[in-house]
Each structure stands twice: as structure tokens, then as C-alpha cells.
C-alpha positions as CSV (number, residue, x, y, z in Angstrom):
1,X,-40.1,23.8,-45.8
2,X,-41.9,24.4,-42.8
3,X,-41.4,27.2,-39.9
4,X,-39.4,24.7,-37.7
5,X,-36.8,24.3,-40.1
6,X,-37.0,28.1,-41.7
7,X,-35.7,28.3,-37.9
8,X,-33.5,25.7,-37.6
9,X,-31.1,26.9,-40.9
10,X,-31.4,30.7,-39.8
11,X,-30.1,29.9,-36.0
12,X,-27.2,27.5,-38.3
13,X,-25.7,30.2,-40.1
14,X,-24.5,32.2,-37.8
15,X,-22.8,29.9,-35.4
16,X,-21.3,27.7,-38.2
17,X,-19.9,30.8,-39.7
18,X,-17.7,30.6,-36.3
19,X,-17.3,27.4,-36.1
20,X,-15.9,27.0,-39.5
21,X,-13.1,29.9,-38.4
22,X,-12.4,28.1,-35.8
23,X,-12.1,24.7,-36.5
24,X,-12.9,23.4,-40.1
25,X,-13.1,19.9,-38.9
26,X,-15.1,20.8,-36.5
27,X,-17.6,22.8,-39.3
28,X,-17.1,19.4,-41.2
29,X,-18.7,17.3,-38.6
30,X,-21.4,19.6,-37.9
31,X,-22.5,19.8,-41.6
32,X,-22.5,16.2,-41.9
33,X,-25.2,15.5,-39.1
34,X,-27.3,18.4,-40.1
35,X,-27.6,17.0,-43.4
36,X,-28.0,13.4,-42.2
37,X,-31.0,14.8,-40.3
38,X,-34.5,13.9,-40.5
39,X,-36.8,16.4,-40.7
40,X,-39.9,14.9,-40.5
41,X,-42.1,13.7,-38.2
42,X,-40.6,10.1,-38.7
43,X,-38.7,8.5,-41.2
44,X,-36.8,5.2,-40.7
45,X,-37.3,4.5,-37.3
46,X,-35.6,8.0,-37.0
47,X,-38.0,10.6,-35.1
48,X,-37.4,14.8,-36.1
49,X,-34.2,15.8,-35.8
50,X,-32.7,12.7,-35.5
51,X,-29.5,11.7,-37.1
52,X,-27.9,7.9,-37.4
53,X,-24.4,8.1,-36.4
54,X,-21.4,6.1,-37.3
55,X,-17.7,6.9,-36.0
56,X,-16.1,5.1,-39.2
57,X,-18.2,6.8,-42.1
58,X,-17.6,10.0,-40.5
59,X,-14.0,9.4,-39.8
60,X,-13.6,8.3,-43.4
61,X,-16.2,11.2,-45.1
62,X,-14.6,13.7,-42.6
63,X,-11.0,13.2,-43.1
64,X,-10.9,13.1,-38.9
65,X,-9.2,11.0,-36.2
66,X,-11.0,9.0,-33.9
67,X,-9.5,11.0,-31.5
68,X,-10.3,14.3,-33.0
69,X,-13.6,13.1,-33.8
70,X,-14.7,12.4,-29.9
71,X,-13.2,15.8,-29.0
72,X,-15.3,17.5,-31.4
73,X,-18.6,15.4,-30.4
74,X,-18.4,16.6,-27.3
75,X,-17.4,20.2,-27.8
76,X,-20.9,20.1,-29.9
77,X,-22.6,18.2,-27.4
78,X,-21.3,20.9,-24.8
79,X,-21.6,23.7,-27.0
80,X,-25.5,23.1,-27.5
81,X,-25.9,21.7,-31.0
82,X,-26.4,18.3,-30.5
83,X,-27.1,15.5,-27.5
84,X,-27.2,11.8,-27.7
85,X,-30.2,9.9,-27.9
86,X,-28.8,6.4,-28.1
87,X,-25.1,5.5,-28.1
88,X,-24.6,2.1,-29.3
89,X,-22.3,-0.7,-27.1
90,X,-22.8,-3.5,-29.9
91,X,-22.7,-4.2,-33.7
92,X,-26.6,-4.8,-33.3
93,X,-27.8,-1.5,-32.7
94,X,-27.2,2.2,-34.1
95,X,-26.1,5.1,-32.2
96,X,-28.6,8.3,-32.5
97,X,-27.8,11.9,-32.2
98,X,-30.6,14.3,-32.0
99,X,-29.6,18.0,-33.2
100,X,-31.0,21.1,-30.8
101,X,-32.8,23.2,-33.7
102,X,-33.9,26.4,-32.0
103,X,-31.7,27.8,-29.6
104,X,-28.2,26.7,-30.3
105,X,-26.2,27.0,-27.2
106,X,-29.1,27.9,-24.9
107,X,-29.2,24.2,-23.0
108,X,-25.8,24.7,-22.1
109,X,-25.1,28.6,-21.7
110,X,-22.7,28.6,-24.8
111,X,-21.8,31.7,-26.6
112,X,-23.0,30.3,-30.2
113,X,-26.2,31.0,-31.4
114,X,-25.8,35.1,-30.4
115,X,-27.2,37.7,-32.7
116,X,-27.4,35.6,-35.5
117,X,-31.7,36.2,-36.1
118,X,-31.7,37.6,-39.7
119,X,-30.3,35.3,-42.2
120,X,-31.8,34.5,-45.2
121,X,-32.1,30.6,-45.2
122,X,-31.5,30.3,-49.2
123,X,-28.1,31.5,-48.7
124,X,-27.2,29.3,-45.8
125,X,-28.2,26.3,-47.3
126,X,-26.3,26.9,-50.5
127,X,-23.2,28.1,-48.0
128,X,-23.0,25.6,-46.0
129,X,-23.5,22.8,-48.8
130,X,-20.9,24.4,-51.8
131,X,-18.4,25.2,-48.3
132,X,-18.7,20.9,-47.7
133,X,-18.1,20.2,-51.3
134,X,-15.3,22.1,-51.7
135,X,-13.7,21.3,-49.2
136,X,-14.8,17.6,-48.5
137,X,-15.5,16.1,-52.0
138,X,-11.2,15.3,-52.9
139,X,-10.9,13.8,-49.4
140,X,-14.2,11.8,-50.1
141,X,-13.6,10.5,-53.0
142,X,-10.2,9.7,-51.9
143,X,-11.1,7.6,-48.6
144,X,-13.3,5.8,-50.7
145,X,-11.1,4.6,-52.9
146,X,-8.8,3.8,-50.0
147,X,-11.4,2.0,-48.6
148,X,-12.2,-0.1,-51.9
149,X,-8.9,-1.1,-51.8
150,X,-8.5,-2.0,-48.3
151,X,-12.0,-4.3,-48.3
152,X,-10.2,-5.6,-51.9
153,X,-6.8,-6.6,-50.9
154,X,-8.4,-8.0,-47.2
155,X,-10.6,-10.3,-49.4
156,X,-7.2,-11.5,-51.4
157,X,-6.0,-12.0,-48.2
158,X,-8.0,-14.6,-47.1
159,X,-7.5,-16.3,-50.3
160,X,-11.0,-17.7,-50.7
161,X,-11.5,-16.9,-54.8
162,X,-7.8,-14.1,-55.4
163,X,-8.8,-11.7,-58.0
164,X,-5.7,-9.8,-59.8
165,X,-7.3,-6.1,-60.0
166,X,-10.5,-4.7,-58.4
167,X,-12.9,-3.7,-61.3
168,X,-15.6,-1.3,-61.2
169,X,-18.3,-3.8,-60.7
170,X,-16.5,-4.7,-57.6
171,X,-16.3,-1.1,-56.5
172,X,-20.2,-0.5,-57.0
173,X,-20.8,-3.5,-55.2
174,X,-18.5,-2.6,-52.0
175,X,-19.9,1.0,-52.4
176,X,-23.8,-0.2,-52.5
177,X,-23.6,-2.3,-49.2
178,X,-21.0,1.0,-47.7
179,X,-24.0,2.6,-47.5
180,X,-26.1,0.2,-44.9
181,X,-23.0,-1.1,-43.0
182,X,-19.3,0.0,-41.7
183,X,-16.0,-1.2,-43.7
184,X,-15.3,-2.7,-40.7
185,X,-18.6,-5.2,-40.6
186,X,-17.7,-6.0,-44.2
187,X,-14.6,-6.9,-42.9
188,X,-16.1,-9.2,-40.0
189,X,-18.7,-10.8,-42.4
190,X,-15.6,-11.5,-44.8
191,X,-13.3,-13.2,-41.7
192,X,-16.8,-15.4,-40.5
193,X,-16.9,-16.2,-44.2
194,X,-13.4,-17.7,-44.5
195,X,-14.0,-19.2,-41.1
196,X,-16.4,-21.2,-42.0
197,X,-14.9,-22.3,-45.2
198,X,-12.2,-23.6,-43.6
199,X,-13.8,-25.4,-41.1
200,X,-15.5,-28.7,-41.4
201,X,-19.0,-27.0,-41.2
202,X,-21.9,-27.9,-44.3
203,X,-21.6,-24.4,-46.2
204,X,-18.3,-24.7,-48.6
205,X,-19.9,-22.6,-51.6
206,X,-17.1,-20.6,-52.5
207,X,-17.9,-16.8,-54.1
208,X,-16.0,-14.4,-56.3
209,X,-15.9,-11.1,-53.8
210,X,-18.8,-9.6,-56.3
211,X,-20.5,-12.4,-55.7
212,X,-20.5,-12.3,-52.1
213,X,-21.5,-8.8,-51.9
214,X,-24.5,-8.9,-54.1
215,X,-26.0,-12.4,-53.7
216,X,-29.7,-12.1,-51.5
217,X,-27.7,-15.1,-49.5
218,X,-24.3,-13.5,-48.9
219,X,-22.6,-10.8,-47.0
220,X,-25.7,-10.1,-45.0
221,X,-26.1,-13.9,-43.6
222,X,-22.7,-13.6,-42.1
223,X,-23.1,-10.7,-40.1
224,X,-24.1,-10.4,-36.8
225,X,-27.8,-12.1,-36.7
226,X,-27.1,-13.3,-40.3
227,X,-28.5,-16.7,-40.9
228,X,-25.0,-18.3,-41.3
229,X,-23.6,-16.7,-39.2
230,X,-26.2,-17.6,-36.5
231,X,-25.9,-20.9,-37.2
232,X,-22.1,-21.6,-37.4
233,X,-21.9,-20.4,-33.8
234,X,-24.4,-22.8,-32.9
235,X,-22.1,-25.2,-34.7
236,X,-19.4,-24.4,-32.9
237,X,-21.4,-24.3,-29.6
238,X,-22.3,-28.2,-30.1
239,X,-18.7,-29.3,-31.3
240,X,-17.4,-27.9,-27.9
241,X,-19.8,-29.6,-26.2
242,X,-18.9,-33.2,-27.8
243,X,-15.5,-32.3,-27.1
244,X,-15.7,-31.7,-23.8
245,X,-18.4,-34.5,-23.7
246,X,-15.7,-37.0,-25.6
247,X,-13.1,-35.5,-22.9
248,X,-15.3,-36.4,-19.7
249,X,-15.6,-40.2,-20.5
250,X,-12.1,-40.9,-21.4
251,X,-11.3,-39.6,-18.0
252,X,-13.9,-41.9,-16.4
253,X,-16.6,-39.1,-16.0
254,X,-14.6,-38.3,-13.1
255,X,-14.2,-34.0,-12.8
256,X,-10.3,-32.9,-12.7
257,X,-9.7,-36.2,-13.4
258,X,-5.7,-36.5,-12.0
259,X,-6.1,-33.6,-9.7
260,X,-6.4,-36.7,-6.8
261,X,-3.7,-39.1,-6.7
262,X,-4.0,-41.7,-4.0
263,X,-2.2,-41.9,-0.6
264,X,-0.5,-44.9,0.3
């Protein structure tokens, strides 16, 4: 470990020995970006001390409100531990939170980060990692099995192939792509696939919900940018246009054809 970081998990102990009297959540969210950091010079298009952020895999690994879960972004963002780098508007880009590492509190005049010089970095690791198991890993393992079940029972719903029970092979399937996208992009990709099932479009192969999440050609190409998906919006583009093409000449061509009537 190099000198940066010998800093870095000195200057954390103290000040998330506070925090975690004060609000546990709060200690919860905090622990979760530090060790979601990247601590090298670069490392999936993340630069040092860069963290990819998502609101629902914290909500759900957190056991925190949205609303909760703003408040304590921006009492950390205020309070000197983190700022934003990049906070994403669309589904096609990731938000990025870059953690202060020397100094906590000093941008912003906060009272964390005071007299706490002279601790020894093998304890605060191991503190701060056994405090998130404890009290994290019930709640964890808990939202993800509520979240297995909700992706499961929202595939039945759309009653492409219905399964009766979701097995284990299913689980490790929904938990392998969980940990490149949201729940709720698995959900979109699910609603684009049923979409297009049900329209009159060319793709009608119908998968088992294992199936869907494992095949190379599957959940992927009906996400945003996805290959399917891509193209069954430019399908629907050109149908509107023939419709409103095939509207325009049996009114004559005319525009607001009616909106005239003649004066006698």
C-alpha cells in the first residue's frame, strides 16, 4: 500500500468513528464508496480515488431511502469527504464520486477530520470492514433476494415463457448481470423485450428468463444502445412515418385537411 493511501485510512478512522455514532446509515454509505474506490492511477475508465455510483445498488446494499440517501450525499459532500465528478442525467452514462483523501473536512471547514493523526491503518481497515459486515450482510442478503423475486415475478408478468418457481440458476443469472446494470435496466430491457414480441416486428424468438439473461444476444441488445433495441425504435420510427404518410393521401395531401370548410 502506498503512502497516499497509509494517509487516506488513517484520516478515515477517526471521523467514521463519529460518523458511525451519529448516523449508522450515514457510516454505511460512506464505507460503501471507500471501498468502491480506485486506488490506482487508473482502472476502468475510473481515475484515483474515483468511485462509480449508483442510487439503486446503494439503496438496496444500504438498506436506505432515496430520500435518506440524497440527504446523506450531501451532508458528505458538505462535510468534506466526497465531491461529484460526474452526475449522470441518462441511462447512458455513470455518475462518479471522487473521495477527498487527505484532509477530510478541510475543503469545506467541517469539524471531521480533527485530531485523528495516529491510527494504526491495520486496525481501521479491519474496523471499518467487520463494522459493514455485521451490520450490512442480513440486510444484503435480504434485498437481494427481494430483488430476485421482484425481477422473477416481473418477468411472469409479462407472460413471455411463465416459470412456476425461481431456481438457483436463475438467481445466479439475475445476480451475474446485477453487477454491471441496475434492477431497474433489467427491468426496461425485460418491458422492450415483451414489446417487441408483441408487436409485428421480425424478432419473435421467445427465451426462458435464464435464457434471456445469459445468451451473448439477449438482455444486453435490448437496453439502451442494444442492437435490438436500437433497431425496434427505428422500426417504430418508419411505421409512424407510413402512417402518417398513408394518413396525408387519404386526406388529399392537403394539411389539416377539414380545418377549411367552404363559404357559400
Amino acid at each position: 500500500m502506498n503512502s497516499s493511501e497509509n494517509i487516506f485510512f488513517k484520516r478515515f478512522d477517526g471521523a467514521a468513528r463519529k460518523i458511525f455514532f451519529e448516523d449508522k446509515s450515514k457510516y454505511m454509505v460512506l464505507s460503501w464508496i471507500i471501498f468502491r474506490t480506485n486506488y490506482q492511477e487508473e482502472y476502468q475508465g475510473l481515475k484515483r480515488n474515483e468511485c462509480y455510483f449508483s442510487y439503486s445498488i446503494v439503496e438496496n446494499e444500504c438498506n436506505v431511502s432515496r430520500k435518506k440517501l440524497q440527504r446523506i450525499l450531501l451532508d458528505l459532500e458538505n462535510d468534506g469527504f466526497i465531491r461529484w465528478i460526474h452526475k449522470s442525467k441518462g441511462k447512458n452514462s455513470k455518475s462518479i464520486i471522487y473521495l477527498i483523501e487527505i484532509g477530510y473536512g478541510s475543503e469545506n471547514g467541517s469539524e471531521y477530520g480533527e485530531s485523528i493523526e495516529n491510527t494504526n491503518i491495520t486496525d481501521t481497515k479491519d474496523t471499518v470492514k467487520d463494522t459493514v459486515e455485521d451490520t450490512s450482510s442480513r440486510n444484503i442478503s435480504k434485498n437481494k433476494s427481494n430483488i430476485y423475486t421482484t425481477i422473477f415475478d416481473y418477468w411472469n408478468s409479462k407472460k413471455i415463457i411463465t416459470h412456476k418457481k425461481l431456481t438457483k440458476d436463475m438467481e445466479n443469472a439475475i445476480g451475474k448481470v446485477l453487477k454491471t446494470h441496475s434492477d431497474e435496466e433489467i427491468r426496461q430491457a425485460i418491458d422492450t423485450y415483451s414489446q417487441i414480441l408483441q408487436s409485428d416486428f421480425y424478432f419473435n424468438y421467445k427465451w426462458s428468463l435464464k435464457d434471456f439473461l445469459n445468451r451473448k444476444n439477449g438482455i444486453s441488445t435490448f437496453m439502451d444502445e442494444g442492437t435490438n433495441k436500437c433497431n425496434y425504435d427505428e422500426y417504430l420510427k418508419s411505421k409512424q412515418f407510413k402512417e402518417k404518410s398513408k394518413s396525408n393521401i387519404s386526406n388529399g395531401c392537403r394539411p389539416n385537411a377539414g380545418a377549411f370548410q367552404e363559404i357559400k
